[in-house]
ZAMARGU-4260 file (C-alpha; in steps of 0.2 Angstrom, whole numbers, plus 5000, padded with zeros to 4 digits):
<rodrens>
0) 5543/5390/5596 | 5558/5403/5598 | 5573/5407/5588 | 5587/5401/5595 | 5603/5409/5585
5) 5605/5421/5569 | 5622/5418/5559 | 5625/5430/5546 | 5640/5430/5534 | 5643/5445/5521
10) 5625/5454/5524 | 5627/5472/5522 | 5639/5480/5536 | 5639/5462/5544 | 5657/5452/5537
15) 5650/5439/5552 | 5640/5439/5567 | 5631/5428/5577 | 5617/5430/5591 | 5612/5415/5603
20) 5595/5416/5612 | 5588/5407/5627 | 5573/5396/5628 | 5559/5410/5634 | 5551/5405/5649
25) 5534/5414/5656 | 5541/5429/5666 | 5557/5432/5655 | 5554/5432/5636 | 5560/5449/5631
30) 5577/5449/5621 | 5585/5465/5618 | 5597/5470/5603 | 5603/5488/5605 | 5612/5499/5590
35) 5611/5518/5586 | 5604/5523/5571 | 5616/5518/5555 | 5626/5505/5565 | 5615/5490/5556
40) 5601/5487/5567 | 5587/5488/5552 | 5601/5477/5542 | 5597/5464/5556 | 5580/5464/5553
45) 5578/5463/5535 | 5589/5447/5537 | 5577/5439/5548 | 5563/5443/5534 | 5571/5440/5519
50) 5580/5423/5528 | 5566/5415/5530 | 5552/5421/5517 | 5566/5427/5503 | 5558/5437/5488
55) 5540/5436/5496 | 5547/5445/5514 | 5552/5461/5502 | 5536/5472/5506 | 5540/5471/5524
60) 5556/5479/5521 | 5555/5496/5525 | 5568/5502/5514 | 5563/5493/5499 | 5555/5503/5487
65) 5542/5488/5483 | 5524/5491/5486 | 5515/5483/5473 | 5509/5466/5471 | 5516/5465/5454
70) 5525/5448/5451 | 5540/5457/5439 | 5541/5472/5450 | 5544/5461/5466 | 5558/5450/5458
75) 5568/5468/5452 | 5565/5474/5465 | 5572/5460/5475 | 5587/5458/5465 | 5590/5478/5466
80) 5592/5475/5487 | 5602/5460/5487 | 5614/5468/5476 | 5617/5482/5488 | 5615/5469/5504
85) 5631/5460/5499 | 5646/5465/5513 | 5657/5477/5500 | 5673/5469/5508 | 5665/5451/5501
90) 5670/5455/5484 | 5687/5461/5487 | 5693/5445/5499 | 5686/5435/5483 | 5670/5431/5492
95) 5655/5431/5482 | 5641/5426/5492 | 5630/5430/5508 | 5620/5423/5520 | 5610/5420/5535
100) 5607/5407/5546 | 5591/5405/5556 | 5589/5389/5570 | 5571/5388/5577 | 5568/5376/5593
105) 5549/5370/5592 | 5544/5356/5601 | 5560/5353/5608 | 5567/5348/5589 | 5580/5361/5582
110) 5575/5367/5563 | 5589/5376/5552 | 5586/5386/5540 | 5601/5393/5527 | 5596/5403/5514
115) 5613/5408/5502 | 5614/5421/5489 | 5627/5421/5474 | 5633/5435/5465 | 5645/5438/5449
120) 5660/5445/5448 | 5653/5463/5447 | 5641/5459/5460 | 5627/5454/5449 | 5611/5443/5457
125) 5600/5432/5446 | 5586/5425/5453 | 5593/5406/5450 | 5607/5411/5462 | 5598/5409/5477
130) 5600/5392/5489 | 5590/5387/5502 | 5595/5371/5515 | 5582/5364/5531 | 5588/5354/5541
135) 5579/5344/5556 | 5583/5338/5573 | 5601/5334/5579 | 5604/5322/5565 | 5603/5337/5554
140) 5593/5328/5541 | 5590/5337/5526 | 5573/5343/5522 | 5569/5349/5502 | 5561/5344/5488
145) 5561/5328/5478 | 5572/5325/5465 | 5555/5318/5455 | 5548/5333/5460 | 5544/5346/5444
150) 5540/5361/5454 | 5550/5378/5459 | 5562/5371/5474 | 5559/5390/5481 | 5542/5388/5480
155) 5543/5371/5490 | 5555/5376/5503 | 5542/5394/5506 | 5525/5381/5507 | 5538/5372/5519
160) 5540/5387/5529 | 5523/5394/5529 | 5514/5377/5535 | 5530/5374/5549 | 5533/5392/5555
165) 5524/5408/5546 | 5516/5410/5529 | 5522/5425/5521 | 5503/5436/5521 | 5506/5432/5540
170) 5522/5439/5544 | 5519/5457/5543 | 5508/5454/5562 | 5525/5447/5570 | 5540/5455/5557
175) 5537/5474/5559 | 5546/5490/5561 | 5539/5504/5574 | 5542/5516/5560 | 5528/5507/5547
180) 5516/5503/5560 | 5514/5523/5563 | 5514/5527/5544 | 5500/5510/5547 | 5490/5520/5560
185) 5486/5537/5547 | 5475/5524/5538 | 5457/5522/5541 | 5455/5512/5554 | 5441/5502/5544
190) 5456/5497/5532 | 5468/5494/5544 | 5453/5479/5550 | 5452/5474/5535 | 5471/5472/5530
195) 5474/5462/5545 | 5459/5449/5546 | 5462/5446/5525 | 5480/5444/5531 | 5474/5432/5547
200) 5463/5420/5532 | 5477/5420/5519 | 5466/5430/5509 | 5480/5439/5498 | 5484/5420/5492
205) 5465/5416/5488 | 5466/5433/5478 | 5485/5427/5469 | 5475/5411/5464 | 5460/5417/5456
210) 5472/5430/5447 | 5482/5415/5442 | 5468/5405/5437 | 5459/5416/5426 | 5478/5422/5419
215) 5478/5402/5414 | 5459/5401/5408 | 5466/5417/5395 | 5480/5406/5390 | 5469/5390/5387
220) 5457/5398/5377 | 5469/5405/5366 | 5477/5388/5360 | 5462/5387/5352 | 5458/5392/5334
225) 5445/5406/5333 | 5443/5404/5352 | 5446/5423/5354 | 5427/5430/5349 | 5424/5446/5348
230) 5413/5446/5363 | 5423/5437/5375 | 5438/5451/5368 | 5426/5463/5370 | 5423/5457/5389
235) 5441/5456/5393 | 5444/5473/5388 | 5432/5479/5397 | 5435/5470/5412 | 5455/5474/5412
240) 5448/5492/5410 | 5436/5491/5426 | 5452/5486/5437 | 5463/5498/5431 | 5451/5511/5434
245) 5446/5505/5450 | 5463/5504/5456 | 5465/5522/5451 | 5451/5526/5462 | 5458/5514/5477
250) 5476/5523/5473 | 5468/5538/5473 | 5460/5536/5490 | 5474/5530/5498 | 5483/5548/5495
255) 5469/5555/5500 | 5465/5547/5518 | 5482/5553/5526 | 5476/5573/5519 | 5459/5570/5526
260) 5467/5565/5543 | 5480/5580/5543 | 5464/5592/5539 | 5455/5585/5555 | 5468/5587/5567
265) 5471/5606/5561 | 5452/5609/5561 | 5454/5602/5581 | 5467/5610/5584 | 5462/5629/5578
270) 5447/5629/5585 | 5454/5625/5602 | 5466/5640/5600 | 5451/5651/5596 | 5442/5644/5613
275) 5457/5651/5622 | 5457/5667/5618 | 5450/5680/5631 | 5433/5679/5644 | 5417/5688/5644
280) 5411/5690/5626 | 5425/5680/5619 | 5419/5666/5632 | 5402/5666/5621 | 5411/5666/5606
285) 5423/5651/5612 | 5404/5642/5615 | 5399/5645/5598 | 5414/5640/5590 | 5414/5623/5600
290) 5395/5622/5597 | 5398/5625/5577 | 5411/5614/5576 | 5402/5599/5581 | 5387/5604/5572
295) 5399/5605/5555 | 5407/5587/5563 | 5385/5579/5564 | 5381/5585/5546 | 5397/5576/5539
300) 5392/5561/5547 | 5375/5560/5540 | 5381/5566/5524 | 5395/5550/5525 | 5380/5538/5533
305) 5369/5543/5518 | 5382/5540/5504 | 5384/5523/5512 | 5365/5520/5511 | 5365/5526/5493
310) 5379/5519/5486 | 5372/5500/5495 | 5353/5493/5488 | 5342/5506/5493 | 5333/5506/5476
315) 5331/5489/5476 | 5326/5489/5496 | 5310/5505/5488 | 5304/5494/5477 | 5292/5484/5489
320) 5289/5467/5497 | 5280/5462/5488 | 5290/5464/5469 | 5302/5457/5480 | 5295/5441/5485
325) 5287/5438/5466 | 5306/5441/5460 | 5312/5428/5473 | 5298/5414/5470 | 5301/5416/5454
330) 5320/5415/5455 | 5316/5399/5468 | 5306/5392/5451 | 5318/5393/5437 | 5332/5385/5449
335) 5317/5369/5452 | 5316/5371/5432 | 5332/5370/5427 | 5336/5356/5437 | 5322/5347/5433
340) 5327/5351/5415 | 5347/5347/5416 | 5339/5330/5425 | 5328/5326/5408 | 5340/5328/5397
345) 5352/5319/5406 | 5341/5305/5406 | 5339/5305/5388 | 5356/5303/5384 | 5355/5288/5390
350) 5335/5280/5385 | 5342/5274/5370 | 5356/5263/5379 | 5340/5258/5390 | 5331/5254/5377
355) 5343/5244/5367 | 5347/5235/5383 | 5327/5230/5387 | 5328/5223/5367 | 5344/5213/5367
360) 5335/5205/5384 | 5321/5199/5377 | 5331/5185/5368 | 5333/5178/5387 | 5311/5175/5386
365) 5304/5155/5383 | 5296/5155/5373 | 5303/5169/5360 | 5294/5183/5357 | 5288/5186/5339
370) 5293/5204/5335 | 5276/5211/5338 | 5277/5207/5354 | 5295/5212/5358 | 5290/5228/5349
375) 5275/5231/5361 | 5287/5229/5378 | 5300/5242/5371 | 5287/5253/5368 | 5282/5250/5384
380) 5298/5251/5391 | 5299/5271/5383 | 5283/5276/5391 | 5288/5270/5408 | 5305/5281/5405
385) 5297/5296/5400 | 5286/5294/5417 | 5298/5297/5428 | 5299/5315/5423 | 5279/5319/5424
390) 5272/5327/5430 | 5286/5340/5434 | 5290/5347/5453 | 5279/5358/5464 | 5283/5376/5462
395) 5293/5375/5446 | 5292/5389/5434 | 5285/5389/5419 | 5299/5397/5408 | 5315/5405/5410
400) 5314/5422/5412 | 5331/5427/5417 | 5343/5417/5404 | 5357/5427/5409 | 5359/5420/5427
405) 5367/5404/5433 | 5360/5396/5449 | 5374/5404/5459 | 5369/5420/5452 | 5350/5416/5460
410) 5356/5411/5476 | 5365/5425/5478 | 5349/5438/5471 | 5338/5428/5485 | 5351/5431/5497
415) 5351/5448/5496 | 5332/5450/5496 | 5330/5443/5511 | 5344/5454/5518 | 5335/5470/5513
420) 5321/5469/5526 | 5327/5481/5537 | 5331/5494/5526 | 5316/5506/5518 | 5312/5524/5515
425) 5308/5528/5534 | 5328/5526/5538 | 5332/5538/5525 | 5319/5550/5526 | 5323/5550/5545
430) 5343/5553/5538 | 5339/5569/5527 | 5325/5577/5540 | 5341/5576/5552 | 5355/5581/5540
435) 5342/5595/5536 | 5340/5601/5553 | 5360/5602/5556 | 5362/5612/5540 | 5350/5625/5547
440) 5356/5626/5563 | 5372/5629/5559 | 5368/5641/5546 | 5358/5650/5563 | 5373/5649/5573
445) 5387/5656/5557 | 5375/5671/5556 | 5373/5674/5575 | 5395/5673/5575 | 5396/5686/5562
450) 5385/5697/5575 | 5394/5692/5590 | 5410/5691/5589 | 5424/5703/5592 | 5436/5705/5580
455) 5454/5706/5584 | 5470/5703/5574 | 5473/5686/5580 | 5456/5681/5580 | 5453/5684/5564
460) 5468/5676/5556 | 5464/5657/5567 | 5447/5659/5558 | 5452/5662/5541 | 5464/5649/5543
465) 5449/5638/5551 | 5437/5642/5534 | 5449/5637/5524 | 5454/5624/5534 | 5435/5617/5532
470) 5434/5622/5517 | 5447/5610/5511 | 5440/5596/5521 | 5423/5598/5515 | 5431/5597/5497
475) 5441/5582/5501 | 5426/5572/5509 | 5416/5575/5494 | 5430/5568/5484 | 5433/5553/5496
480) 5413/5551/5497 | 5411/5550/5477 | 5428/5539/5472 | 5422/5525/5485 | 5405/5526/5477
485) 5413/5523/5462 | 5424/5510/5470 | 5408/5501/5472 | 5401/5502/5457 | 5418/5497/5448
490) 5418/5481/5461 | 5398/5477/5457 | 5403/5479/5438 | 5419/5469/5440 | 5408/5454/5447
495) 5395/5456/5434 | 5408/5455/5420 | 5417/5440/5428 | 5400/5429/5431 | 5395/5435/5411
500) 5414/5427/5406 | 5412/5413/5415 | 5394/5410/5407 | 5402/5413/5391 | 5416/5401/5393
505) 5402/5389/5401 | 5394/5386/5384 | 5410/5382/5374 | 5412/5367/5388 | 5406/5356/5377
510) 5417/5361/5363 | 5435/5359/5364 | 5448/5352/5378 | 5456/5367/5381 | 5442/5378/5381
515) 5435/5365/5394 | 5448/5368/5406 | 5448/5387/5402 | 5428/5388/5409 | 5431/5376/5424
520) 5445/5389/5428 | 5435/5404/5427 | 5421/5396/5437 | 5433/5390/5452 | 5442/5410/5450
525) 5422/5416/5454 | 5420/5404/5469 | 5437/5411/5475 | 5429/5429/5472 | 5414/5420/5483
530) 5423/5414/5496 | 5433/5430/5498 | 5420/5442/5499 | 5411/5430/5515 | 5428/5427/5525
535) 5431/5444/5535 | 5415/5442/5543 | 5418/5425/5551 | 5434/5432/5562 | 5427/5448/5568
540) 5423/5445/5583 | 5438/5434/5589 | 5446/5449/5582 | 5437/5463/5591 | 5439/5452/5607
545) 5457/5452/5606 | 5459/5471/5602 | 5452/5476/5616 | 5462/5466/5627 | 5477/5472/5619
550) 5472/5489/5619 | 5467/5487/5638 | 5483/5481/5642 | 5493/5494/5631 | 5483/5511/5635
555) 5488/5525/5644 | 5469/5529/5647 | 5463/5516/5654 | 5445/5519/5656 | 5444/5529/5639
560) 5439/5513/5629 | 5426/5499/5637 | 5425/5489/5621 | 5430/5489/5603 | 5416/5484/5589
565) 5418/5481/5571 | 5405/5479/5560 | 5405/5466/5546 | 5409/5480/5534 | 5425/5483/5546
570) 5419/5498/5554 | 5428/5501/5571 | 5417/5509/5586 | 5428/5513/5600 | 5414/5513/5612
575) 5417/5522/5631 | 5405/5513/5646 | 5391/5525/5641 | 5391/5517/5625 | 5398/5531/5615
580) 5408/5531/5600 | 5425/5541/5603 | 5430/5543/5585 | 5416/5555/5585 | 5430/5563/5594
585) 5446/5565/5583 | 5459/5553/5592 | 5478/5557/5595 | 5493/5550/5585 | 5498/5542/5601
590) 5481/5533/5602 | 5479/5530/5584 | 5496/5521/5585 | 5490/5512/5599 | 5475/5505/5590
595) 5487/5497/5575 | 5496/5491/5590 | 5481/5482/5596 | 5476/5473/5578 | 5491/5468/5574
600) 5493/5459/5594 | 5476/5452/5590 | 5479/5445/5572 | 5494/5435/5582 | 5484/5432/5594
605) 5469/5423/5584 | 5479/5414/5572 | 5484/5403/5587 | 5504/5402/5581 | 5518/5405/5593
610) 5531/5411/5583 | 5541/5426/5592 | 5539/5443/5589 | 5552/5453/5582 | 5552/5472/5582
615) 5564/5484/5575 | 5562/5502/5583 | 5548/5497/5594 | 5542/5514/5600 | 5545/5522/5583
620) 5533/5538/5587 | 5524/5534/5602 | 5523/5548/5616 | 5531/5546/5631 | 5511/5541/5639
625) 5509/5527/5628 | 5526/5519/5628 | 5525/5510/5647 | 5511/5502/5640 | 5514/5494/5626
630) 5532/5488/5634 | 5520/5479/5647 | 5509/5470/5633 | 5524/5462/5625 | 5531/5456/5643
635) 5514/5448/5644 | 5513/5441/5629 | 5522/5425/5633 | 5532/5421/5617 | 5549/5429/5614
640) 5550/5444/5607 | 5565/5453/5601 | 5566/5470/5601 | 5580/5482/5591 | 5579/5497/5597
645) 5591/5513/5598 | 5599/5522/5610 | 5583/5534/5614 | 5568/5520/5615 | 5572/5505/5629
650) 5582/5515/5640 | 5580/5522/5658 | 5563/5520/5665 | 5558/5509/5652 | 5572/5496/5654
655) 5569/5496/5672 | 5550/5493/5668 | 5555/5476/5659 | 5573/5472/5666 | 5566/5457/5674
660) 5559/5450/5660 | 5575/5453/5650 | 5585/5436/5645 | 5596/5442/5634 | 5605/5459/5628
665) 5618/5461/5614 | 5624/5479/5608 | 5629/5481/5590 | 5644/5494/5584 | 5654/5499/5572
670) 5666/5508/5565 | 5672/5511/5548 | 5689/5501/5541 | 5694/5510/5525 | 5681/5515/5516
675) 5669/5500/5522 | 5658/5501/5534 | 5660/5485/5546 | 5645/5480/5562 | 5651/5469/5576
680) 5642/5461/5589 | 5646/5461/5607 | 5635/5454/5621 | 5628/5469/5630 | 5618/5485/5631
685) 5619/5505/5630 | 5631/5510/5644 | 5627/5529/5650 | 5638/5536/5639 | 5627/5528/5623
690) 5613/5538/5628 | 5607/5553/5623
</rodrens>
């Protein structure tokens, strides 16, 4: 698949302009669309998102200020940008729409698609003044919705979309701006994992539809008189105030990380300015410094590796085998017996229909029965039914004990015995005696600087500035460490709550229609949650595998990282050939950037879909090292990519790199008519003079 043109007519600096593309071929698949900063390059951009993906494409817009998942928010702040997207010339020539036109080629059949905007008079955009037309083939037959059909048309023509191009969750791995993927990069990388493979699996969708679902068990249950009992009020309350406080705590973090990051590289980068100073004594204080600040580095981590432990079953892992195993047997027992139970009664709903049935066939006997007789086989016939259920199955429990579970809920208990084998008191014994042993070492090692050291000016100013330096980061991973423990617990008391609604709504099945629907609701929203939570692990290692091609392919360093390995928890381990981890080593911006670089070339590259690439600002902030490299990963990728870049990124050495794999350039100007601002496209690239 590639994009063979772009027409756009009244978008933003754009009164009209049009851009044809070649069919890419193996060796020439780069397409290059040059513009300095402010001549409409980003402009571009956004109207190849919001062209094809419309309201759902605003988070990948840079310069929307949209970055929630909040429905209303998303449509304002949709029609705020559309507003201001409308060419200003457009209203005074009496024109009072805009648009772009996007023709794919897949399979050698041309796709169209036009998606129109209408304003008012004053400019105005309402969210039913938006049109969208496909059309197929040569015969440009029209493609849409039926006119039987009750649904959204937007939200036919955006399933259309997502099964014959690009779902929306997807685009952000093949749509992106340079300038976001470095913002991307200040993440933790475990997130980073985590976004893309959820993005990968469609995830953010399964999430919108358990939302939705439980949103529409709320909306059943309240046509229902008296429906809204105290308890389940009280639940939903509760619940709603879970979220909110677990998504303070997520926000919070989120602020957080990019701090913790900053703190690290200053740490790294003070303590290699005290290394330089002076030799002779100085040269043993440089060693003590080095040795103190990987000693400082060690206990972190085992403090980190502990509140991972804590925060995960470890009370449930002391408890013994052999608690463990009575739990599960007799978890195994109550499912036999409540199966056994459902089974019976199930069967008695329908022994008096059996029995009535043997009676009305005893008529059929010659010679007739007297009633004696026909009373004796009945009663016969009522012995042999209530056979079939004694005696009850091996192992089966004698009671219930635990009411308050479902047979999911036991499952997923035995489950998680059987995955707490490895873990037991040696591993965190082992943990403290180590994170002991550090903490006396370096209190050795800070009392044997305060007698070595030579204090000058200089000196002394780089290590206050490094105490306070650590004394910041050790307060900000002690917050980090305690809101994603609370985190956890808000996600394990969110879950709880859910599985005690749904339980709740399960025995008012029985009651009323809409109640009915409400609980099937809730239950499919917790096999959603379910099916969520055991995704991400089933694309790791296709994902790992890909990363470390890409990052081979893209890093300056070449022998710096053997192999990339993420855990099912999306823990990255950027392992050398000796096996060791280099983020035990605090990574550059360049290499950071390089690693978002490499996940978001190996979520395209594992969902197996060859839609092109398109890039505004490729190189964004990568150093000079790093940009050679990922200039040869895209040539090598195949597909067509279309890069807009300025006159400072694909230019000189670069451009000559990829010159023979360049099929088509266009340069985009502009200059100001009036008042209005006004981009035209010529075909094209920087000339000498462009460049800096």
């Amino acid at each position: 698949m590639y994009l063979k043109s772009i027409v756009l007519r009244d978008w933003k600096a754009y009164a009209i302009a049009s851009f044809d593309f070649p069919e890419p071929s193996k060796n020439r698949n780069i397409v290059l669309i040059g513009a300095q900063n402010g001549y409409g390059k980003t402009s571009l951009f956004e109207a190849i998102v919001l062209g094809l993906f419309g309201q759902s494409g605003l988070p990948l817009v840079a310069r929307s200020p949209f970055a929630s998942d909040d429905k209303q928010r998303l449509a304002t702040s949709y029609k705020n940008f559309l507003e201001k997207a409308l060419h200003r010339g457009a209203t005074d020539a009496g024109r009072s729409s805009c648009s772009v036109k996007l023709t794919f080629v897949d399979d050698d059949e041309e796709i169209e698609i036009q998606r129109v905007w209408y304003f008012s008079e004053r400019g105005q955009y309402k969210a039913a003044d938006e049109e969208v037309r496909i059309y197929e083939g040569t015969t440009k037959k029209v493609v849409g919705p039926r006119a039987a059909d009750d649904g959204d048309d937007l939200e036919w023509y955006r399933d259309y979309i997502a099964k014959r191009f690009l779902p929306y969750y997807l685009a952000a791995f093949f749509l992106f701006d340079g300038e976001q993927v470095s913002a991307f990069a200040e993440r933790e990388m475990a997130a980073q994992v985590r976004s893309g493979i959820e993005g990968l699996l469609g995830i953010p969708v399964l999430r919108e539809l358990a939302q939705d679902l439980r949103a529409y068990a709320r909306v059943r249950k309240s046509e229902v008189n008296n429906v809204s009992d105290n308890t389940i009020e009280r639940i939903e309350l509760e619940l709603d105030n879970l979220n909110f406080q677990k998504g303070k705590k997520s926000d919070r973090i989120l602020e957080l990380e990019p701090d913790h990051a900053s703190l690290k590289e200053q740490r790294e980068k003070l303590t290699r300015e005290l290394a330089s100073f002076g030799a002779g004594s100085q040269a043993q204080f440089q060693e003590q410094y080095e040795k103190l600040n990987r000693l400082q580095r060690s206990v972190e981590d085992g403090k980190s590796q502990l509140e991972i432990l804590l925060a995960q079953d470890i009370a449930l892992a002391l408890s013994g085998r052999g608690l463990r195993e009575q739990l599960k047997k007799a978890l195994q027992g109550e499912i036999i017996r409540e199966k056994w139970i459902a089974g019976r009664q199930q069967g008695d709903t329908n022994l008096e229909r059996y029995v009535e049935s043997v009676r009305g066939s005893l008529d059929r006997i010659q010679p007739h029965l007297d009633n004696t007789q026909r009373d004796a086989i009945v009663s016969i016939a009522r012995e042999a039914w209530e056979s079939l259920w004694s005696p009850p199955p091996g192992g089966m429990a004698e009671e219930i004990s635990h009411s308050y579970l479902n047979e999911i809920d036991r499952v997923k208990v035995i489950e998680k015995i059987d995955s707490l084998e490895e873990l037991g008191a040696p591993q965190v014994v082992e943990l403290l005696d180590q994170i002991s042993a550090d903490e006396d070492a370096l209190y050795k090692l800070q009392q044997e600087i305060t007698r070595t050291e030579t204090i000058t000016p200089h000196i002394d100013k780089k290590k206050n500035d490094l105490n306070a330096v650590n004394s910041r980061l050790s307060e900000v991973d002690q917050e980090l460490g305690a809101l994603r423990r609370e985190v956890v617990v808000y996600e394990s008391d969110v879950t709880k709550k859910n599985a005690e609604l749904s339980k709740l709504s399960g025995q008012w099945d029985q009651a009323k229609p809409s109640l009915r629907r409400a609980s099937r609701a809730l239950k499919v929203a917790s096999m959603v949650d379910s099916v969520v939570a055991q995704a991400v692990p089933s694309q790791i290692y296709a994902v790992a595998k890909a990363m470390t091609d890409a990052h081979h392919s893209m890093a300056h360093k070449k022998d710096l990282v053997n192999r990339i390995e993420i855990t099912e928890d999306c823990e990255v381990r950027l392992l050398n050939s000796q096996g060791v981890d280099l983020r035990n080593f605090d990574l550059s911006a360049g290499e950071k950037q390089i690693f978002t670089q490499a996940l978001i070339s190996a979520v395209a590259s594992v969902s197996k879909r060859s839609f092109p690439m398109v890039i505004d600002t490729p190189l964004g902030r990568l150093d000079v090292a790093h940009r050679n490299g990922v200039l040869r990963h895209l040539v090598q990728r195949g597909h067509q990519v279309i890069l807009l870049t300025t006159n400072t990124e694909v230019v000189g050495e670069y451009l000559d790199a990829i010159e023979p794999h360049v099929q088509k350039k266009y340069l985009v100007s502009f200059e100001r008519v009036g008042d209005i601002g006004v981009s035209s496209v010529t075909e094209g690239y920087f000339s000498n003079g462009d460049r800096p």
